[in-house]
Backbone as numpy.savetxt, mean C-alpha at the origin, in Angstrom:
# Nx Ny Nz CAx CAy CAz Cx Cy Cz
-51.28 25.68 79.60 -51.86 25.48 78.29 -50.82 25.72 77.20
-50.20 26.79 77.00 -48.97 27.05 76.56 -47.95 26.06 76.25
-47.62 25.24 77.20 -47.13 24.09 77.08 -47.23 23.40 77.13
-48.26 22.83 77.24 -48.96 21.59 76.61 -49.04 21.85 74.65
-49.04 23.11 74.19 -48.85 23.26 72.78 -47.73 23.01 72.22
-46.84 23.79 73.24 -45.13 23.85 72.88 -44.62 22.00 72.54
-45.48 21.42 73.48 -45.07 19.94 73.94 -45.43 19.18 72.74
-47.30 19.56 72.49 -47.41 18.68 70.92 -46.80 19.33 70.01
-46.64 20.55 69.79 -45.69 20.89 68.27 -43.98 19.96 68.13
-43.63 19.96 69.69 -41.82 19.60 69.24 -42.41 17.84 69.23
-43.56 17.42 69.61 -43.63 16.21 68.80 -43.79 15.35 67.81
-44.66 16.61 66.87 -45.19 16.32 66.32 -44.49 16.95 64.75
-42.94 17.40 65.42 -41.76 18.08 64.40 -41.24 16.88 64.48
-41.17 15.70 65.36 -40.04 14.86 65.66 -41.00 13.42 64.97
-41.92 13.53 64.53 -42.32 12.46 63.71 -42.63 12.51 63.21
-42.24 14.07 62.11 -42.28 14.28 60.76 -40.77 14.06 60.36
-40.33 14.20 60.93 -38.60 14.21 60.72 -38.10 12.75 60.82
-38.91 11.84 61.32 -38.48 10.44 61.70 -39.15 9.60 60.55
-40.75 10.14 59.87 -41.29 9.68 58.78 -40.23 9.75 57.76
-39.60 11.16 57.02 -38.81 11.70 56.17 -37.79 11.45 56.15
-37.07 10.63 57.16 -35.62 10.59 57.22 -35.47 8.83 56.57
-34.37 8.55 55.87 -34.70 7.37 54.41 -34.64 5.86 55.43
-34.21 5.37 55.73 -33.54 3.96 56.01 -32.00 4.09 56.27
-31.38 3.51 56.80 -29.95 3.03 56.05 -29.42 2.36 54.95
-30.64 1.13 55.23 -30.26 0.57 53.99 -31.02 1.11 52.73
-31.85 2.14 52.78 -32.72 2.26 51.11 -32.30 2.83 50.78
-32.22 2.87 49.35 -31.72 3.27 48.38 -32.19 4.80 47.91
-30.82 6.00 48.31 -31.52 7.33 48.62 -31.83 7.65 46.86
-30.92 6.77 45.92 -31.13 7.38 44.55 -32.33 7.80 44.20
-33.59 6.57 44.33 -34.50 6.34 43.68 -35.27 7.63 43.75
-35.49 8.03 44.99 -36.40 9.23 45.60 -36.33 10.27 45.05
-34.80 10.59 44.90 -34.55 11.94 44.42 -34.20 11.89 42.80
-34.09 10.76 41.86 -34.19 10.55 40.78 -34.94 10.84 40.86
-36.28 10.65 41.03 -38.13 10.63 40.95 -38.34 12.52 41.16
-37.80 12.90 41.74 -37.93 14.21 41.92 -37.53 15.26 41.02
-36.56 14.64 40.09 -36.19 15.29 38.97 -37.19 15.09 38.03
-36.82 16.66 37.05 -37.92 16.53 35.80 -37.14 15.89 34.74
-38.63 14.80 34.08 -37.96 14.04 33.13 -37.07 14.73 32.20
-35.75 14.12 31.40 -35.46 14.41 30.47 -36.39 13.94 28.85
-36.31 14.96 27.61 -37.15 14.92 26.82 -36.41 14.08 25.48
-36.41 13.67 24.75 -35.94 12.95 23.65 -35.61 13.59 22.94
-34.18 13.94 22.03 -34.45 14.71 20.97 -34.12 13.97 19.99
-34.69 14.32 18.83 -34.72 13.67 17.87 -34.15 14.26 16.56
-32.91 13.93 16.23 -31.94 14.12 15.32 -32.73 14.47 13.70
-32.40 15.91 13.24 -33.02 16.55 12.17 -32.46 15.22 11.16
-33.11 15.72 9.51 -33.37 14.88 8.31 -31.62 15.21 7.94
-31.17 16.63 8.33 -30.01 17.09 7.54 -28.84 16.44 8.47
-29.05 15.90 9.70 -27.86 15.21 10.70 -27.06 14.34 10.05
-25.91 14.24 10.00 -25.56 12.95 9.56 -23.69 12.82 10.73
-24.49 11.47 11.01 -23.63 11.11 12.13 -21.85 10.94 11.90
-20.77 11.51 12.44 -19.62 11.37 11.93 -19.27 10.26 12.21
-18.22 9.94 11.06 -17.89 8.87 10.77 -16.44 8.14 11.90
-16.67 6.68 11.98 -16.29 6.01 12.95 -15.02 5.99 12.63
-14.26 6.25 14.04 -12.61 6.36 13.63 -12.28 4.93 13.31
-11.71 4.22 12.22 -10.86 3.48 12.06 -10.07 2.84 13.14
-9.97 1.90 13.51 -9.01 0.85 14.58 -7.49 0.90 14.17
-6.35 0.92 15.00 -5.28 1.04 14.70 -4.49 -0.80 14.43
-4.31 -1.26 13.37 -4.02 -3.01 13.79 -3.40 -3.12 15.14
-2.96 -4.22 15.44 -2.92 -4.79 16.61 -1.15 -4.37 16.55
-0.22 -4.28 17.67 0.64 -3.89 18.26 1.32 -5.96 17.60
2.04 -5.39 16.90 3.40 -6.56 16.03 2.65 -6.91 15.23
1.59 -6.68 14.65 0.96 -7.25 13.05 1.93 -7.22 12.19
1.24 -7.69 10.78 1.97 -7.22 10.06 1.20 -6.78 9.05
1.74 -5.50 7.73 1.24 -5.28 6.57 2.08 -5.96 5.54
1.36 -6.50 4.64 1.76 -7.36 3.63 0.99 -6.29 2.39
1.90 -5.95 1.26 2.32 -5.49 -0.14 0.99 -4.76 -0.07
0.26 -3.80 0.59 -0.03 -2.84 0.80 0.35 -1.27 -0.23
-0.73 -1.08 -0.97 -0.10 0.20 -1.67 -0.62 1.57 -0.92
0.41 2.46 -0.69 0.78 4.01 -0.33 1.09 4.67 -0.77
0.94 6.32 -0.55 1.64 7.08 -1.02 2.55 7.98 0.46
3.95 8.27 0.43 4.39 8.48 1.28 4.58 10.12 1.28
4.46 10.85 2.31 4.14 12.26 2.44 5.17 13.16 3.38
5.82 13.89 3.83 6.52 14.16 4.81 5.80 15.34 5.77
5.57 14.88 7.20 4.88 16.13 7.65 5.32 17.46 8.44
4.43 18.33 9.18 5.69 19.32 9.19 6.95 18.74 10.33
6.26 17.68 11.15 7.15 17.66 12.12 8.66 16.68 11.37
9.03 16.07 10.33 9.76 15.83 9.93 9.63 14.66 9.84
8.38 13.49 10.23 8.37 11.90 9.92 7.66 11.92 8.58
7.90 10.86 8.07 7.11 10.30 6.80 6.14 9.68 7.11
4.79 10.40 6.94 3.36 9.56 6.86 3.00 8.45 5.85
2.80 7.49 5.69 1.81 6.80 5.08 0.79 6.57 4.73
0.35 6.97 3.63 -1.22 7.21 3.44 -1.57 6.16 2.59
-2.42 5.07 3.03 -2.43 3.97 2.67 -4.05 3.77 1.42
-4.21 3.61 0.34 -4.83 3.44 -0.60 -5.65 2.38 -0.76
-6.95 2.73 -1.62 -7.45 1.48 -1.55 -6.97 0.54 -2.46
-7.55 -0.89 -2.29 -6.90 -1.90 -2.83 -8.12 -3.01 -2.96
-8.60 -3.04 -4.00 -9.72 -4.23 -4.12 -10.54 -4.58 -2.92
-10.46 -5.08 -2.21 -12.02 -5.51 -1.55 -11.11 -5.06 0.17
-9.75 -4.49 -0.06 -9.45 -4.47 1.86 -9.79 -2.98 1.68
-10.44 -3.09 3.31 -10.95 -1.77 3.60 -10.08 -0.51 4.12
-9.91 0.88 3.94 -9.08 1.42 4.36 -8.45 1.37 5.67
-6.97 2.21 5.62 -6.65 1.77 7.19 -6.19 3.59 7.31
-6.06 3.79 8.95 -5.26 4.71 9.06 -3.97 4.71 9.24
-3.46 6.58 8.35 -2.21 6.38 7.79 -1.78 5.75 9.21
0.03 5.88 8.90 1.00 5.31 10.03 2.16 5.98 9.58
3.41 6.72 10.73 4.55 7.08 10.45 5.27 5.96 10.06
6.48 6.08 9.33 7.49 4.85 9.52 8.74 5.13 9.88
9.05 4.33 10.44 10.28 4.28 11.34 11.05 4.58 10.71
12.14 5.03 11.64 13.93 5.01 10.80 14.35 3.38 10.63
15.05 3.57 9.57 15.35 2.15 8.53 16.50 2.77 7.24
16.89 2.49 6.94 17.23 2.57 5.97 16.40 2.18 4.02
15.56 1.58 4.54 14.28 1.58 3.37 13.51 2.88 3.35
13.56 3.67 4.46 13.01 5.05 4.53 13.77 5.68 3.94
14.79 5.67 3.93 16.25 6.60 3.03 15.55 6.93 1.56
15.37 5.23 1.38 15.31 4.82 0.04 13.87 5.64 -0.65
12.55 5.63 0.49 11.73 6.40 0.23 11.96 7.72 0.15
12.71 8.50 0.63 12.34 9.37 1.38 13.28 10.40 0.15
14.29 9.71 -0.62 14.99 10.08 -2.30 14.04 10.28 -3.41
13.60 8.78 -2.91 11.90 8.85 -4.49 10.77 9.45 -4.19
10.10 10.39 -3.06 9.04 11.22 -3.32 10.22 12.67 -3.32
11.40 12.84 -2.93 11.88 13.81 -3.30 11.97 13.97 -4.56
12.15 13.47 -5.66 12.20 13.32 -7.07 10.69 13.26 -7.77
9.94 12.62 -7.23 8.01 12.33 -7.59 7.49 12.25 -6.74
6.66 12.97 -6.09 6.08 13.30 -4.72 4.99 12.15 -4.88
4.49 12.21 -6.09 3.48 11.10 -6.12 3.64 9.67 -6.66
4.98 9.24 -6.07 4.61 7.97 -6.50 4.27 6.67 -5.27
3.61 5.73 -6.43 2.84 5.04 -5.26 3.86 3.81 -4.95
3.67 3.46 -3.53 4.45 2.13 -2.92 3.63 1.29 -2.75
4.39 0.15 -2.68 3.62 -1.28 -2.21 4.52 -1.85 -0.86
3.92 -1.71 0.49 5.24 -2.00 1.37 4.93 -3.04 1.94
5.68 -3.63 2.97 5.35 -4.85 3.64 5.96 -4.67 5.62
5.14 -4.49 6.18 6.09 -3.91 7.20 5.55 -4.87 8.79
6.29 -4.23 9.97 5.70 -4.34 10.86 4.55 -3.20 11.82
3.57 -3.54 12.48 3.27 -2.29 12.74 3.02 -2.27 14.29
3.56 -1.16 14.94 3.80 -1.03 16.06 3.32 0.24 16.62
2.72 0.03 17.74 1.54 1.19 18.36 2.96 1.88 19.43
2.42 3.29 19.91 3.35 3.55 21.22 2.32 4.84 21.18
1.91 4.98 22.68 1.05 6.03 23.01 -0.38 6.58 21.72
-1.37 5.30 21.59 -1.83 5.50 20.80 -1.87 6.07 19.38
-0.63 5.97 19.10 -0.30 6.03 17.51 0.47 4.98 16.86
0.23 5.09 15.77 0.34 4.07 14.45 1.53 4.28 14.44
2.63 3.13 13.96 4.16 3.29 13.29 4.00 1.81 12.66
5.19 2.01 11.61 5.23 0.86 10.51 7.15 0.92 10.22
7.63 -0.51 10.61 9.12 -0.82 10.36 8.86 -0.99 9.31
9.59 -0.67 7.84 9.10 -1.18 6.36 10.25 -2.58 6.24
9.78 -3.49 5.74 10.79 -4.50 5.62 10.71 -4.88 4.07
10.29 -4.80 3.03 10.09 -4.40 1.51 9.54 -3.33 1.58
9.97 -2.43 0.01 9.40 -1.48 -0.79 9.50 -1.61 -1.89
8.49 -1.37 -2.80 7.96 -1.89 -3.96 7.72 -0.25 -4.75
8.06 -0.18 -5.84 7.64 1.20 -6.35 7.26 0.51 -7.48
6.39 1.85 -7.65 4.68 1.26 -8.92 5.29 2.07 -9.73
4.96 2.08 -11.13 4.84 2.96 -12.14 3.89 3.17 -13.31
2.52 4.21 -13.37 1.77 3.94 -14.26 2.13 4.16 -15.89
1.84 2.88 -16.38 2.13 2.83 -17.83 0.64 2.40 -18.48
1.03 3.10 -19.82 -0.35 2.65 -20.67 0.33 1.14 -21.42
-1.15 0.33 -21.72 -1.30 -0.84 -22.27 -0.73 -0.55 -23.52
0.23 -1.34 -23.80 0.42 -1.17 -25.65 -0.51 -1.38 -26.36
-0.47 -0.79 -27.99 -1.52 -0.69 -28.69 -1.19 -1.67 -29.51
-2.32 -2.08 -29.75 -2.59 -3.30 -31.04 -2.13 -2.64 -32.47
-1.44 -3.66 -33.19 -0.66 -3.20 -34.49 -2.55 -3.27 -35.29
-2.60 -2.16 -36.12 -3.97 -1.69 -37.23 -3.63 -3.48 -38.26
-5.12 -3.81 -38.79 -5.24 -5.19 -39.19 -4.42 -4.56 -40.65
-3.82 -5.68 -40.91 -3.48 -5.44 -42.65 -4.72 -5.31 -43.58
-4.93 -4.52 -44.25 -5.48 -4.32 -45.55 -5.81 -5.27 -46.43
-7.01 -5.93 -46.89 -6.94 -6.97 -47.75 -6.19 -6.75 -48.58
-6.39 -7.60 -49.73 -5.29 -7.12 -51.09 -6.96 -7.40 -52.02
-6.61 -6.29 -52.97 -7.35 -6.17 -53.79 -7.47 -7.26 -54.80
-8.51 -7.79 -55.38 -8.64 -8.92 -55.99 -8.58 -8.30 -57.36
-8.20 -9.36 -58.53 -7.71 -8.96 -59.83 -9.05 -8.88 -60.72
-8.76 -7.44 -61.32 -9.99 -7.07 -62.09 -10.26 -8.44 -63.28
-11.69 -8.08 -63.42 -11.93 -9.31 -64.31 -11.88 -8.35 -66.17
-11.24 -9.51 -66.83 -11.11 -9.21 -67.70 -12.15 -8.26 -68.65
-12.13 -7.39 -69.51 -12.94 -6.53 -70.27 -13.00 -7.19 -71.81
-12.35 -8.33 -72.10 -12.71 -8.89 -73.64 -11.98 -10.37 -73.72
-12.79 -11.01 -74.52 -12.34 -11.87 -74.39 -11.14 -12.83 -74.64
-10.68 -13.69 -74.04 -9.09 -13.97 -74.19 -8.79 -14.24 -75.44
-7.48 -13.57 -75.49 -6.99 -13.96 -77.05 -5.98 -14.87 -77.14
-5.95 -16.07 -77.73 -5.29 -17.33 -78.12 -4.24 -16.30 -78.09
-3.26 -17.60 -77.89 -1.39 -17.34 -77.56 -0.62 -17.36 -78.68
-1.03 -18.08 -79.10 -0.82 -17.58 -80.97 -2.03 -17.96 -82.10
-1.37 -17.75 -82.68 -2.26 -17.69 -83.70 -2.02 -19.54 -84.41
-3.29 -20.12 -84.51 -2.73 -21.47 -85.24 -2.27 -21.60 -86.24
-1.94 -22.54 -86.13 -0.79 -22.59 -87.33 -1.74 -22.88 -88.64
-1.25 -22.35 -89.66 -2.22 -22.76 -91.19 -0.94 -24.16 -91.59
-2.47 -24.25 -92.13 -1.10 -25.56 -93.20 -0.95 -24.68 -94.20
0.22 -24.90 -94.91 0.78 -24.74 -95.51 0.33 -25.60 -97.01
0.06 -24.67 -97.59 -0.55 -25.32 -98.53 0.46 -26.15 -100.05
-0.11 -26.78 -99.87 0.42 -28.03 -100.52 0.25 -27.80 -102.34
2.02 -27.91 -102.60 2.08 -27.35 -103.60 2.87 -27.89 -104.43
2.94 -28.67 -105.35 3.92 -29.53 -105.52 5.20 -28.79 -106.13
6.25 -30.09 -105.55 7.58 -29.51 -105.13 7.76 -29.10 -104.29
7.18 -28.64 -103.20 7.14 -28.48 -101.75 8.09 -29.19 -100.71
9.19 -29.50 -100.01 9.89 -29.92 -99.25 9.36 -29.40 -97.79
9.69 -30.24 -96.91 9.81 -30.62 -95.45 10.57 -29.23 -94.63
11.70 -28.37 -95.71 11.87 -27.31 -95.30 11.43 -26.14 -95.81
10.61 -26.15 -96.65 9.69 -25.20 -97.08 8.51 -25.35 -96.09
8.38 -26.26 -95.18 6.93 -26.47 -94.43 7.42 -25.72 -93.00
8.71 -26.07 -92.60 9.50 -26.11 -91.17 9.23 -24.40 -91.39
9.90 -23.28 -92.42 10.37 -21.97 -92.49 8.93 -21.38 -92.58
7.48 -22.14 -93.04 6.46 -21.08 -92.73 6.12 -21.32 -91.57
6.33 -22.30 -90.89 5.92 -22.06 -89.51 7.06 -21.43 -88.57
7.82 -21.22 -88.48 8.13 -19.87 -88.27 8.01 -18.69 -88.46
7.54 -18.81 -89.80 6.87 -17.39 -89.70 5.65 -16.64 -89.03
5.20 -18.15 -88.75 4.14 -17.92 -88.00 3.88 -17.13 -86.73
3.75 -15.42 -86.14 4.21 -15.01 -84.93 3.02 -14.34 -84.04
2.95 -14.74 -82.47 1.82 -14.11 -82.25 1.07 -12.98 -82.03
-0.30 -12.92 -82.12 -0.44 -11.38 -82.44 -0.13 -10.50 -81.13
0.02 -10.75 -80.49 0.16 -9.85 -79.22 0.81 -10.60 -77.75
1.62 -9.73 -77.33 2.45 -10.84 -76.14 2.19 -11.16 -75.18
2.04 -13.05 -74.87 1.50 -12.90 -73.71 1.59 -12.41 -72.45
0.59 -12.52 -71.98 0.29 -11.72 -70.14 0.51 -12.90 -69.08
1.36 -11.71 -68.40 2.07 -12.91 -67.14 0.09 -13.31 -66.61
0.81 -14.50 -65.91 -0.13 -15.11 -65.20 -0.49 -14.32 -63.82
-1.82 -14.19 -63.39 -1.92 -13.50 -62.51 -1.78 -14.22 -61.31
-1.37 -13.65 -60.10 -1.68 -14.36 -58.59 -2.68 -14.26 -58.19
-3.05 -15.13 -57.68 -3.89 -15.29 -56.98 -3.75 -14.43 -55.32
-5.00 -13.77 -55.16 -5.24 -12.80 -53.96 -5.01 -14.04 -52.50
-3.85 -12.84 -51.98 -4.15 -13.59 -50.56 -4.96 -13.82 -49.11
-5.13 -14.66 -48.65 -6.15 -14.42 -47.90 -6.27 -13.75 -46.46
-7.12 -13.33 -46.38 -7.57 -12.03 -45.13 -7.07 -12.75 -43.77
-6.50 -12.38 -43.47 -5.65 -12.93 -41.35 -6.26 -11.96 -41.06
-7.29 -12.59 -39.50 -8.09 -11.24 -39.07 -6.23 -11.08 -38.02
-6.87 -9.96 -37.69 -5.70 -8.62 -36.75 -5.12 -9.84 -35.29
-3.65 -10.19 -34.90 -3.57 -10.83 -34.03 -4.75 -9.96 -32.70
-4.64 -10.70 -31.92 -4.91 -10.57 -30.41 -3.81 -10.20 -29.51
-4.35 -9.04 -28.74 -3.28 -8.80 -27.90 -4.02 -9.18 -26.16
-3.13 -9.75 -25.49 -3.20 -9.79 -24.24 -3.63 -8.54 -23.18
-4.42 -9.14 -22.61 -4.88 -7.37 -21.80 -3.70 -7.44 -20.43
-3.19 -5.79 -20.39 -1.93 -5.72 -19.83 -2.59 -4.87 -18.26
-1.88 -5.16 -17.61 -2.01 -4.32 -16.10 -1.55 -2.67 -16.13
-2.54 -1.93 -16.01 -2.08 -0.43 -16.04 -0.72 0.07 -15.00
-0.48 -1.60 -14.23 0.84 -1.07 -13.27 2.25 -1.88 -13.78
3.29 -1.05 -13.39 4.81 -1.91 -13.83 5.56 -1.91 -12.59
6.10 -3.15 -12.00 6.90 -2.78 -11.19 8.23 -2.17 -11.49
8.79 -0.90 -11.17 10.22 -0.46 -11.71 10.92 -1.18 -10.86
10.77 -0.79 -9.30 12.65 -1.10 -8.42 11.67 -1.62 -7.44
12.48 -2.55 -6.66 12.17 -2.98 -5.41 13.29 -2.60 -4.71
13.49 -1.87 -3.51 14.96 -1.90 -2.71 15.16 -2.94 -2.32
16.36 -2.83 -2.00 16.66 -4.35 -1.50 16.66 -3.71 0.38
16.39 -5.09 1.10 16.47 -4.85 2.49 17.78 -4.57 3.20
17.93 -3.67 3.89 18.40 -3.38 4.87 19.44 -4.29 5.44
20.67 -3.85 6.02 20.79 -4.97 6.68 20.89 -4.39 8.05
20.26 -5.86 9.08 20.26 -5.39 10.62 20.21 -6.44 11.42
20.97 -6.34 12.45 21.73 -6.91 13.49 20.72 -6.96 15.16
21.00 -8.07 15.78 20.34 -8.26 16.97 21.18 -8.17 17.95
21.09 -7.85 18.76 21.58 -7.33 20.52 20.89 -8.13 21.15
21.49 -9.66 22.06 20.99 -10.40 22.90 21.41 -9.84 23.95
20.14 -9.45 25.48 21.10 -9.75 26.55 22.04 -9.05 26.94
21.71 -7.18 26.80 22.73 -6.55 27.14 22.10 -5.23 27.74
23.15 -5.09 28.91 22.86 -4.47 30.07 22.90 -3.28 29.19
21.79 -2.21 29.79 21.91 -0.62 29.12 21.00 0.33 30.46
21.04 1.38 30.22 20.70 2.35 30.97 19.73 3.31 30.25
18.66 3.60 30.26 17.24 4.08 29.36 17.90 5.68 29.87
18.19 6.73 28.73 18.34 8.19 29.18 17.50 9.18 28.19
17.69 10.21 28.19 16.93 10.91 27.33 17.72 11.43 26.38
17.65 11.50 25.12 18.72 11.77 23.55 18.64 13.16 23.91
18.48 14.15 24.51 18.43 15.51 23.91 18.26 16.02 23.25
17.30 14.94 22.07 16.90 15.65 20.69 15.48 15.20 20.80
14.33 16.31 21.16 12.98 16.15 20.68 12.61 15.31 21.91
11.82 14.11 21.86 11.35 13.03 22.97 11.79 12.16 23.08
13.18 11.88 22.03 13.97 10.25 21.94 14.56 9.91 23.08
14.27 8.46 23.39 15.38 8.10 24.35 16.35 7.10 23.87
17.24 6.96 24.05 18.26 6.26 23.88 18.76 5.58 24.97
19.33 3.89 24.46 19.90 3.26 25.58 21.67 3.44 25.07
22.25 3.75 26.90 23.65 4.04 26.87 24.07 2.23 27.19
25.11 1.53 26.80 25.26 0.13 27.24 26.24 0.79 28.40
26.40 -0.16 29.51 26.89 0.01 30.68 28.76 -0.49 30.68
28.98 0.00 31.39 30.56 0.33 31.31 31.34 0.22 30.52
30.98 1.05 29.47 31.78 1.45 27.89 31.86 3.07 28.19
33.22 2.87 28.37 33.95 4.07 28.68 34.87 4.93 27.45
34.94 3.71 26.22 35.62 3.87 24.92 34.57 3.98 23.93
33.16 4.36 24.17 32.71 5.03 23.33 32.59 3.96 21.79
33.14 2.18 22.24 33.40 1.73 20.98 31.84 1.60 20.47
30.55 1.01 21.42 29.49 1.06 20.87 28.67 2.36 21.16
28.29 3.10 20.23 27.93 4.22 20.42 26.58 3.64 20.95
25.11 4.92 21.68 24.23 4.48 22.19 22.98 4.28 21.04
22.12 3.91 21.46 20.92 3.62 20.35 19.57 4.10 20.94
19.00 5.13 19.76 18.04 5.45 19.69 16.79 4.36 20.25
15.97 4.52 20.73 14.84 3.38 21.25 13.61 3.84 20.36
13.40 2.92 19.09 12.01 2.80 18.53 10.74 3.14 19.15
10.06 3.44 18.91 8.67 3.92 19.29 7.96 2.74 19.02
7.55 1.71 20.44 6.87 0.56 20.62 6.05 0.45 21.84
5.19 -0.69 22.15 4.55 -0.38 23.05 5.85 -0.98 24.51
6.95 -1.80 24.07 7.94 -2.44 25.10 8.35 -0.70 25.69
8.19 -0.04 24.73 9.15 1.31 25.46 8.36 2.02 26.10
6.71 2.26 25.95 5.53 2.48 26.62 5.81 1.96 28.06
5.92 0.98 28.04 5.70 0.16 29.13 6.82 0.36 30.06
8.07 0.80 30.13 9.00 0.86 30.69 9.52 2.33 30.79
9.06 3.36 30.06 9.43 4.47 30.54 9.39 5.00 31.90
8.58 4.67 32.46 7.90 5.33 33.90 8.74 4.64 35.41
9.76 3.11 34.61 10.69 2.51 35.27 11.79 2.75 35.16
11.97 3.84 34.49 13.65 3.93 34.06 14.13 5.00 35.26
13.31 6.22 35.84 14.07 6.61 36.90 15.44 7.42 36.53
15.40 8.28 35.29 16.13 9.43 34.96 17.76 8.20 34.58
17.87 7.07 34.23 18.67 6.51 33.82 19.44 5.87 35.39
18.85 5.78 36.08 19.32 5.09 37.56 19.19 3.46 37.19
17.74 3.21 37.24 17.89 1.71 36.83 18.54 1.14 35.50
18.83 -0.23 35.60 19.48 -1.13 34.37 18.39 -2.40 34.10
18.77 -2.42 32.74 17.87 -3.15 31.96 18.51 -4.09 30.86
18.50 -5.62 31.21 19.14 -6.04 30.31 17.87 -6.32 28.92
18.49 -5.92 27.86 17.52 -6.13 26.58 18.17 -6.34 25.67
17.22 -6.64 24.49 17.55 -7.72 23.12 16.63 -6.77 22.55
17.20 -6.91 20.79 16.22 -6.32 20.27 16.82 -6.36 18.95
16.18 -5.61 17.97 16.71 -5.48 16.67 17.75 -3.95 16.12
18.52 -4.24 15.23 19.44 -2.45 15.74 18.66 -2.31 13.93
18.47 -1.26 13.59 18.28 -0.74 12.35 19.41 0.90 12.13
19.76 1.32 10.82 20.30 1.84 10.85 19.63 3.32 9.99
19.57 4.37 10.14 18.81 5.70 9.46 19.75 6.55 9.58
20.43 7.32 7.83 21.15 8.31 7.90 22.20 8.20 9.12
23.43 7.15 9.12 24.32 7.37 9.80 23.89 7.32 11.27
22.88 6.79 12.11 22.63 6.46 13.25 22.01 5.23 13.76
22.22 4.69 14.60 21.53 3.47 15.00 20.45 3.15 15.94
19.25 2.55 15.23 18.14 2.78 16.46 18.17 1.24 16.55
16.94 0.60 18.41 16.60 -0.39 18.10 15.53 -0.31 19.14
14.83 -1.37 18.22 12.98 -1.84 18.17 13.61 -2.43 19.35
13.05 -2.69 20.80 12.82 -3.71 21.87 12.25 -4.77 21.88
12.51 -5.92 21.81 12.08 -7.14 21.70 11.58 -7.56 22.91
12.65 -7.51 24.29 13.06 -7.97 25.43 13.51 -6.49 26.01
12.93 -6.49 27.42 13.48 -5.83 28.70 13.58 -6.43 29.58
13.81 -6.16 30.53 13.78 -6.99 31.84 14.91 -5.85 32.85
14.00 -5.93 34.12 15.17 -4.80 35.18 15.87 -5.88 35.48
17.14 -5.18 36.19 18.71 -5.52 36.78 18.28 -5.22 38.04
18.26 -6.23 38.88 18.26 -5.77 40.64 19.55 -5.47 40.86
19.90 -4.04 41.45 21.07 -3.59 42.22 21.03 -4.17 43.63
21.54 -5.21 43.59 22.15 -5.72 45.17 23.12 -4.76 45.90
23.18 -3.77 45.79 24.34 -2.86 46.68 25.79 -3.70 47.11
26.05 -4.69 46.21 27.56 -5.42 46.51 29.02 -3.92 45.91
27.98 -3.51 45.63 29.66 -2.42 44.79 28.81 -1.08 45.01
């Protein structure tokens, strides 16, 4: 009897366990989703207010066209760009700018006026999710007030009207009364004597007439002072280099390959997405890379933007 119990219990364990156990093919999510307690809704208070959407960085080689900024230096030693509004374009986020020699040029005039504003024109170039801007014009603003309108002239006062009435210019002449023996020059000498009573009054002018106040042209509260002039900079087609690390900060610099005379010194590598893309191939300066690009020059050193990379297969002939 005993086991005949023992017998239905381990069977009746073995087709509870065969009910409970899922499929292969079904889907174990559903079951045990269902088994969880719902989540509840919450619903965002009156005082929430959602933060605001980060700004998009432009596209990697855009360009900015006459764009006004104010340029800032931060602690790490690049010049930020803090870009302003401007009629109907919507703000952007700032951007460092590259070494150039137009940065020189900035970098004198907020030393002298921290606040003055630029108008630049540049390229803009991403590398590890940040903003950079090559400046290729700079434009400096200067606020001036509108000249003032010259005050209208003053009418001219009109001539008082007389207080009595006009008095004849002379006096008429009497005849001379007729007397016999009388001559032609006895007639001539009383009319000269004849003199008037009072001397006449210059003639008056006439008042001139009222010119309303010219018109002045409405003037722009901005002046352009200086534009720098550009830079000058040189292209590198097509030349073998070796990607190493500058020893200053995170720069890398390309060394050109078997210049042993030091005649071309090496060049700083711009912060682009070409240098993004190729760091992780350079291999501590083992591999070669022939590249093209643009050289710019900052305070006595030479960097250049990557245009073109491309690896060098080492065939092991040497």
């Amino acid at each position: 009897m005993i086991a005949a119990f023992v017998s239905l219990g381990l069977c009746c364990a073995a087709q509870a366990q065969e009910v409970s156990a899922p499929a292969e093919d079904e889907d174990v999510a559903g079951p045990r989703l269902l088994g969880q307690p719902a989540l509840v809704p919450v619903t965002p208070s009156r005082e929430y207010e959602a933060p605001p959407a980060r700004l998009p960085l432009p596209p990697d080689g855009s360009r900015t066209i006459d764009r006004r900024c104010q340029a800032t230096r931060d602690p790490s030693g690049w010049v930020l760009l803090r870009f302003l509004e401007q009629g109907s374009r919507r703000s952007e986020l700032p951007r460092w700018a590259l070494p150039c020699e137009l940065l020189e040029a900035v970098e004198r005039t907020i030393a002298k006026q921290p606040e003055t504003v630029f108008r630049i024109t540049g390229e803009n170039l991403l590398y590890r999710d940040q903003g950079f801007v090559l400046l290729t014009k700079v434009t400096v603003e200067v606020a001036v007030s509108p000249p003032v309108a010259a005050p209208p002239p003053k009418p001219a006062m009109p001539p008082a009207a007389p207080t009595s009435k006009p008095v004849p210019r002379s006096r008429p002449a009497s005849a001379p009364a007729s007397r016999p023996g009388a001559t032609s020059g006895d007639v001539f000498q009383a009319l000269l004597r004849d003199k008037p009573v009072r001397p006449l009054a210059p003639p008056t002018r006439p008042a001139d007439p009222i010119t309303p106040a010219p018109s002045v042209a409405p003037q722009v509260t901005r002046a352009v002072e200086q534009t720098f002039d550009a830079d000058e900079r040189r292209m590198i087609v097509d030349r073998v280099v070796r990607l190493l690390p500058a020893g200053v900060g995170k720069w890398k610099e390309a060394r050109f390959e078997a210049d042993n005379t030091l005649l071309e010194p090496p060049l700083r590598l711009i912060p682009c997405r070409t240098l993004e893309r190729t760091e992780g191939k350079a291999e501590a300066g083992r591999a070669k890379f022939k590249v093209s690009g643009l050289v710019t020059r900052y305070k006595g050193r030479q960097y250049l933007l990557l245009r073109k990379i491309v690896p060098v297969r080492d065939l092991g002939q040497f």
